[in-house]
C-alpha positions in Angstrom: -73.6 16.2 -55.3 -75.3 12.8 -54.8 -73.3 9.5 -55.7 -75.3 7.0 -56.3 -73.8 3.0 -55.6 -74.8 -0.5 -55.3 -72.6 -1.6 -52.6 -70.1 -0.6 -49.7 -66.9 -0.3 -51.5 -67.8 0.8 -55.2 -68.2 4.6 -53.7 -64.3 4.5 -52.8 -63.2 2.7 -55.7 -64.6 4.3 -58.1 -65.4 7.9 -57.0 -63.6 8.0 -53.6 -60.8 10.6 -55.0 -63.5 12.5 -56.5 -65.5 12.8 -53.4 -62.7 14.0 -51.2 -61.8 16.6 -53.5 -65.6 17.8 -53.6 -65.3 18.0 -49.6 -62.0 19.8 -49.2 -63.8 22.1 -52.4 -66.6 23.0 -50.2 -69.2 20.9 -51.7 -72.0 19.2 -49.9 -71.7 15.8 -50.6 -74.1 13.3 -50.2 -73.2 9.1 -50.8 -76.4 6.6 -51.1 -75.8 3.2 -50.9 -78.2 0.8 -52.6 -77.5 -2.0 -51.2 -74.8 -3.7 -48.0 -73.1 -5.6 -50.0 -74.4 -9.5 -48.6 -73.7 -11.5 -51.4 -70.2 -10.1 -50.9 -67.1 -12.5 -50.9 -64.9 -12.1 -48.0 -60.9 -11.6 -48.3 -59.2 -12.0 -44.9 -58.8 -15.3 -43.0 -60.2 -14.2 -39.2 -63.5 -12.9 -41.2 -64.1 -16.3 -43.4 -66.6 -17.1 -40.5 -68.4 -14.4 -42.4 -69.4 -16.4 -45.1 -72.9 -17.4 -45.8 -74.3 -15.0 -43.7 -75.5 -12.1 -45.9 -77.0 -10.6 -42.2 -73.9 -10.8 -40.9 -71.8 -9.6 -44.0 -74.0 -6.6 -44.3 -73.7 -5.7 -40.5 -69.6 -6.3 -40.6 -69.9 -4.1 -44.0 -71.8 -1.2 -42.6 -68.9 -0.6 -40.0 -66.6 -0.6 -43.2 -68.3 1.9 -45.0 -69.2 4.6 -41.8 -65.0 4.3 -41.2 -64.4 4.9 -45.6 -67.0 7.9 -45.2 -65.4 9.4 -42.5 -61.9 9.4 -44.0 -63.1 10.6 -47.1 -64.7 13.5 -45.2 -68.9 12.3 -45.8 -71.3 13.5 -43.1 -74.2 12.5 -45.3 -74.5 8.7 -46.1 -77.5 7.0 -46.6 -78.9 3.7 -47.0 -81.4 3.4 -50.3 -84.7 2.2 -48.5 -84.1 3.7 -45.0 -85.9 6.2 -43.5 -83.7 9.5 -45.0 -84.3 7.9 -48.3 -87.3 6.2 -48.9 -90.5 8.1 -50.9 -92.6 9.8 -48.9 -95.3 7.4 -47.3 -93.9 4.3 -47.3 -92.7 2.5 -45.0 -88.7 1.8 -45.2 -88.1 -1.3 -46.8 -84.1 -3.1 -47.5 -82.5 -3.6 -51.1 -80.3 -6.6 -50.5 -77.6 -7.2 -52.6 -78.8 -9.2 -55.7 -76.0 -11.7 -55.8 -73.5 -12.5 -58.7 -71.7 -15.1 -60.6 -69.6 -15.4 -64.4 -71.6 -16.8 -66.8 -70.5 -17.2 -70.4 -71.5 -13.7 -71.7 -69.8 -12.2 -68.5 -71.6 -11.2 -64.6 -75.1 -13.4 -64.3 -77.5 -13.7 -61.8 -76.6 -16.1 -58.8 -79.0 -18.9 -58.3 -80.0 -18.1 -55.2 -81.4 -14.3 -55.9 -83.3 -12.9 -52.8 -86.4 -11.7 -52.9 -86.4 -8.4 -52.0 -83.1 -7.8 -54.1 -82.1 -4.9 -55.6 -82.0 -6.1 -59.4 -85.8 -7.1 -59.5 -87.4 -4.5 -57.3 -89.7 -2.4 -59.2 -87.6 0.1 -61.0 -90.2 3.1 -60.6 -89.9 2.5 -56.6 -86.3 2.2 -57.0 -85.9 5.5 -58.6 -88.1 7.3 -56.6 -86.6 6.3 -53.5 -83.6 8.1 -55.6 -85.4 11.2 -56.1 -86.5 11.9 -52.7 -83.0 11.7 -51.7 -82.1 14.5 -54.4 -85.2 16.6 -53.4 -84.1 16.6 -50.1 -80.7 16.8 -50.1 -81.0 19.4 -52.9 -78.7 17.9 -55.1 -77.7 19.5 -58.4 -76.2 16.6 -59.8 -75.8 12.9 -59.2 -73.4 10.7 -60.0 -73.6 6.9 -60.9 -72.2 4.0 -63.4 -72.8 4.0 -67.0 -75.5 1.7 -69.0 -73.3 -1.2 -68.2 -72.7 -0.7 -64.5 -69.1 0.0 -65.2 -68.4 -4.0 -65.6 -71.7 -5.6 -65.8 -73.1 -6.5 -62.5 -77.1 -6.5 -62.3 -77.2 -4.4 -59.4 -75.0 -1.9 -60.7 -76.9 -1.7 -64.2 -80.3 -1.7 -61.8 -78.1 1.8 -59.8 -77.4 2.8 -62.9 -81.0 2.8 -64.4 -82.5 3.9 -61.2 -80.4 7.0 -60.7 -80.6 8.4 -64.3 -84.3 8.3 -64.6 -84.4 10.1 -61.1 -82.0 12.4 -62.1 -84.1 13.1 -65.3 -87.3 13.1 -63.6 -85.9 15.8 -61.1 -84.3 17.9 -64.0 -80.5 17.5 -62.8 -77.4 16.2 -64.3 -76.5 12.3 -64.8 -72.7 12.2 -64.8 -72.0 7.9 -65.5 -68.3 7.0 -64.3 -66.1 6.3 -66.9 -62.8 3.8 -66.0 -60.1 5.8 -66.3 -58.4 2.7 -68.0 -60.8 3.6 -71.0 -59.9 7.0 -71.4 -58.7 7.8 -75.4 -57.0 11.0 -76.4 -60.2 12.5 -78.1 -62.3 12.6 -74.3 -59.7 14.8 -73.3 -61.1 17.5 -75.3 -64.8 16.2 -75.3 -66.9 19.0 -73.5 -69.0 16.3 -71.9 -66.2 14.5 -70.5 -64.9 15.8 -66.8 -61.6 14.7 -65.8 -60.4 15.2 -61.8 -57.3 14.9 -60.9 -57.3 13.3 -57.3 -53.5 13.3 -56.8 -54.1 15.8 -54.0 -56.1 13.3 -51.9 -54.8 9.8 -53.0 -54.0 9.2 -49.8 -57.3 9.7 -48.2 -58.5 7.5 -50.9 -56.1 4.6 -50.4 -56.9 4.9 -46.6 -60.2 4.5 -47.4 -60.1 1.4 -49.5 -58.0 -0.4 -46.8 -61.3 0.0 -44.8 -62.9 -2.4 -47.0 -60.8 -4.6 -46.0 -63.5 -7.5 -46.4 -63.7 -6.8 -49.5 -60.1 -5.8 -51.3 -56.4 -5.4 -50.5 -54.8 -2.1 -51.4 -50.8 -3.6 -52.8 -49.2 -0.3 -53.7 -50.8 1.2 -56.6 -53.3 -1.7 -57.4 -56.4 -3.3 -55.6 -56.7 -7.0 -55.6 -60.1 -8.1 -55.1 -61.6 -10.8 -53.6 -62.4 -13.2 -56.5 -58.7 -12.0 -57.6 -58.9 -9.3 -60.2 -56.6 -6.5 -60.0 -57.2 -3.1 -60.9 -55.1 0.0 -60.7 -55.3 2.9 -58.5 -55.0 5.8 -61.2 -54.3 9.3 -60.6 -57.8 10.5 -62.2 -60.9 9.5 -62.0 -63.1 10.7 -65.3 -67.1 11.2 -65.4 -69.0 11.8 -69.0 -72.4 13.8 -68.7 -75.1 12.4 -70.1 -76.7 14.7 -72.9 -76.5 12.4 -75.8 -76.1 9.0 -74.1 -76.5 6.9 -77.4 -74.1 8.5 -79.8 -71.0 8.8 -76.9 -71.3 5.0 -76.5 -69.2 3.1 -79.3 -69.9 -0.3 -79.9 -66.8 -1.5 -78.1 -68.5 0.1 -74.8 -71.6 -2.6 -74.9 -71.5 -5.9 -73.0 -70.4 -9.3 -75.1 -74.2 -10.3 -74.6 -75.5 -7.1 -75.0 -74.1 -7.2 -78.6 -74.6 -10.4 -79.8 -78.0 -9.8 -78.5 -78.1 -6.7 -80.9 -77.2 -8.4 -83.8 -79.4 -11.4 -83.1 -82.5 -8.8 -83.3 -81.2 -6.8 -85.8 -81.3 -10.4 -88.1 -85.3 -11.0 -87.4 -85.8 -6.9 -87.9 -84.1 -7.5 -91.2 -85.7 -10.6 -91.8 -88.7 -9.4 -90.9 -88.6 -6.6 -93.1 -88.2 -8.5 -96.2 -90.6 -10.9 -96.3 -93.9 -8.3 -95.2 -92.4 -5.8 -98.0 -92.2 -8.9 -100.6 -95.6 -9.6 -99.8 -96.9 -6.4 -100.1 -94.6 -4.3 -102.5 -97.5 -5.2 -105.3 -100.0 -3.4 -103.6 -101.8 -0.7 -105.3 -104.4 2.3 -105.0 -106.4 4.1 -107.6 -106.0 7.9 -107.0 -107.7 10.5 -109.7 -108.2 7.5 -111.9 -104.4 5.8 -111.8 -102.9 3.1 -110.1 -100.4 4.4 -107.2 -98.1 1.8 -106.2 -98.5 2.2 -101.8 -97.5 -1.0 -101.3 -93.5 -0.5 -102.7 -93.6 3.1 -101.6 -94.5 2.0 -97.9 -92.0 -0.8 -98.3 -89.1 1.0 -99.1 -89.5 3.9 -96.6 -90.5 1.3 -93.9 -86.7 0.0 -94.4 -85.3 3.5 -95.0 -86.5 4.8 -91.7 -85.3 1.2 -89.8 -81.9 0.5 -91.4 -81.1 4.3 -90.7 -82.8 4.4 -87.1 -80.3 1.3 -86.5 -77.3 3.3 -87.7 -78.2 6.6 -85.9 -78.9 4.4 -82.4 -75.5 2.4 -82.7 -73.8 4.6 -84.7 -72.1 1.8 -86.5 -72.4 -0.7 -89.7 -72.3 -3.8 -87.7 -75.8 -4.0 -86.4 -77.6 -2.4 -89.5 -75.1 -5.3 -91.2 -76.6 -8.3 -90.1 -80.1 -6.4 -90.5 -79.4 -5.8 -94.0 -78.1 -9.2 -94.9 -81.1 -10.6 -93.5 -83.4 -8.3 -95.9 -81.5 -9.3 -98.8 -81.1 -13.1 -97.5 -85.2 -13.3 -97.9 -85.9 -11.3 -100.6 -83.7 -13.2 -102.8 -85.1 -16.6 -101.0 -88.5 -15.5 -101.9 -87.6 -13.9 -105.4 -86.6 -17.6 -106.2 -88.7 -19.0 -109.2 -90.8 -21.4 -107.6 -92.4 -24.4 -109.5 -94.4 -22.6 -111.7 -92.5 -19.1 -111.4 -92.2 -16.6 -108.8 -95.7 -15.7 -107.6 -94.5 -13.2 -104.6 -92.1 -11.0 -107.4 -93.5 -10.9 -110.6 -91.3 -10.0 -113.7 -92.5 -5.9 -113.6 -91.6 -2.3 -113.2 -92.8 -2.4 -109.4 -91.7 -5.6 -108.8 -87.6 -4.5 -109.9 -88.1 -1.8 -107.5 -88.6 -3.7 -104.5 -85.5 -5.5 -106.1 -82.6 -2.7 -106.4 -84.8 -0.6 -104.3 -83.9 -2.1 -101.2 -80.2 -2.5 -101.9 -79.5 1.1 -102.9 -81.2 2.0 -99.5 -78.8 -0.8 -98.1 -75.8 0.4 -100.0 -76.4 4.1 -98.7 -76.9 3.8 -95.2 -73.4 1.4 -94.9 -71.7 3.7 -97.1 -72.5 7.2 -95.2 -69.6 8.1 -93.0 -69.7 8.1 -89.1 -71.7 11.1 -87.5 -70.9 13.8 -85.2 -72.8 14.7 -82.7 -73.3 17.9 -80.8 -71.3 18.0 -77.6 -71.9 20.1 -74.3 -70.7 20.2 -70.8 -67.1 21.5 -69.2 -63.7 20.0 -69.0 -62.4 19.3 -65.6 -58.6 21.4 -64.8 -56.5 19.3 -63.3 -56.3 21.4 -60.2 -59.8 21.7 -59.4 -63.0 19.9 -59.8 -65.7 21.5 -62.3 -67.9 20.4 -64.1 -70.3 19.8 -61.8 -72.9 22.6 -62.6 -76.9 22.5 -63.4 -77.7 23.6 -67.0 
């Protein structure tokens, strides 16, 4: 099993319960590291002097991270880059942590992003850095955040990314973590979706968050971290196998800015739409001696095939919402008598089939009910942890 994270810390907090139960299992386990963690914050008093100096955080970090492994029961931890995971021929290079502040749609890029940062490293070096590590290693599955990174930090969507087109490339499983916190009755019996229960070695794990201390403070059953958030320390952690990454995520699942973003393209697409198939629905050919009208055949399918794409992709009315309001927005803009009468829709047969064409194909892909989608994988017992098998 390969885990793939960002930095020194997110292994243990996310998957640390997971990866002692793996050991104890007899499973070779194998924990890559993107990045040391520079831009991290710094929690304890006697280690302020820290601050500022990513070199210095990284080296303090490293020491944090050998002690985690080695309570959790790792032998193999590696450093994304180095040596025993770097493609073959090049020379090892350093991701360094890319840096992060809150912006108003949620985690942003600092101001001061490094160079050779993780986040804009070229994502085909990045992922077949990845890939060597599962070729060698011999991995059968690796393990990493969903599209999101789990909360929205760029280096954890650039793991993310990275580690699923490896995975993909190298013909393994992708298992994304999924926040136990987000858990809803109906996973529990999705076949994709792998539950372990890490009651067994909570301990270990606990133990092994304390040696971040840098980073976090473990108060009974909850982590406080260093810009103050608290999370709890659940009993389970869960893991959803990719096989159909687009229909498991619900629109609730995407980023503030990755929806309003959605919806903002979703309005030119509609937009878009309606004014090239108002210009053109009055096109016509002459086949076998009759006028065929292409133009509002092409029109209509054109926003059949789009308006449906966009429900299939999000699996929801609220993107293929705005599109469709935009479509109707400018075809009733430019069906609009003009001085002189409307020029763009003439008063004809083709014409009115532009018209209620396009909002019967509007009407029917908001009215159809939500899809189901085909499910595969293995539930995780609560005893031991499956799941974890090549096709």
């Amino acid at each position: 099993m390969l885990f793939v994270h960002a930095h020194p810390d997110d292994e243990t907090i996310s998957t640390g319960g997971t990866i002692a139960r793996l050991i104890d299992d007899g499973t070779a386990v194998t924990v890559l590291s993107c990045t040391r963690g520079e831009c991290g914050e710094i929690v304890p008093p006697e280690l302020q002097h820290l601050l500022g100096d990513g070199d210095a955080i990284a080296v303090h970090r490293e020491t944090e991270i050998a002690e985690a492994m080695k309570i959790l029961g790792v032998t193999d931890h590696r450093w994304l880059g180095g040596r025993d995971a770097r493609m073959v021929d090049r020379d090892p290079r350093r991701y360094r942590d890319s840096g992060m502040v809150w912006g108003g749609f949620g985690p942003e890029l600092g101001p001061d992003l490094p160079a050779d940062a993780l986040c804009v490293a070229d994502a085909g070096e990045v992922a077949a850095d990845i890939a060597t590590v599962i070729a060698s290693v011999g991995a059968t599955a690796v393990v990493s955040y969903d599209a999101n990174g789990g909360y929205g930090h760029p280096d954890h969507i650039a793991a993310h990314s990275a580690a699923r087109h490896a995975a993909r490339v190298m013909n393994v499983p992708y298992y994304e973590i999924v926040a136990p916190g987000t858990l809803r009755p109906q996973d529990l019996s999705d076949p994709d979706v792998s539950v372990v229960d890490i009651a067994p070695v909570r301990a270990r794990k606990l133990a092994a968050l304390r040696a971040h201390r840098s980073q976090l403070t473990v108060d009974g059953d909850r982590i406080v971290m260093s810009g103050g958030q608290i999370d709890e320390i659940g009993s389970v952690e869960a893991f959803r196998r990719e096989g159909h990454p687009v229909a498991h995520r619900d629109w609730s699942d995407y980023s503030r800015r990755a929806r309003v973003l959605a919806c903002a393209l979703a309005v030119v697409v509609g937009a878009t739409l309606g004014a090239l198939g108002t210009v053109n629905h009055q096109v016509s050919v002459d086949l076998f001696g009759a006028s065929g009208p292409i133009g509002l055949v092409l029109g209509l399918l054109v926003v059949t095939a789009t308006l449906a794409g966009l429900r299939l992709i999000f699996d929801n009315r609220v993107v293929v919402g705005f599109a469709s309001v935009a479509l109707l927005v400018v075809i009733a803009v430019l069906a609009a008598e003009s001085t002189g009468g409307s020029v763009l829709i003439p008063d004809s047969t083709i014409a009115y089939g532009w018209l209620y064409g396009t909002v019967i194909v509007v009407a029917v892909v908001l009215a159809w009910p939500k899809l189901s989608h085909p499910r595969r994988g293995n539930i995780v017992g609560s005893t031991q942890p499956k799941g974890f098998t090549s096709p």
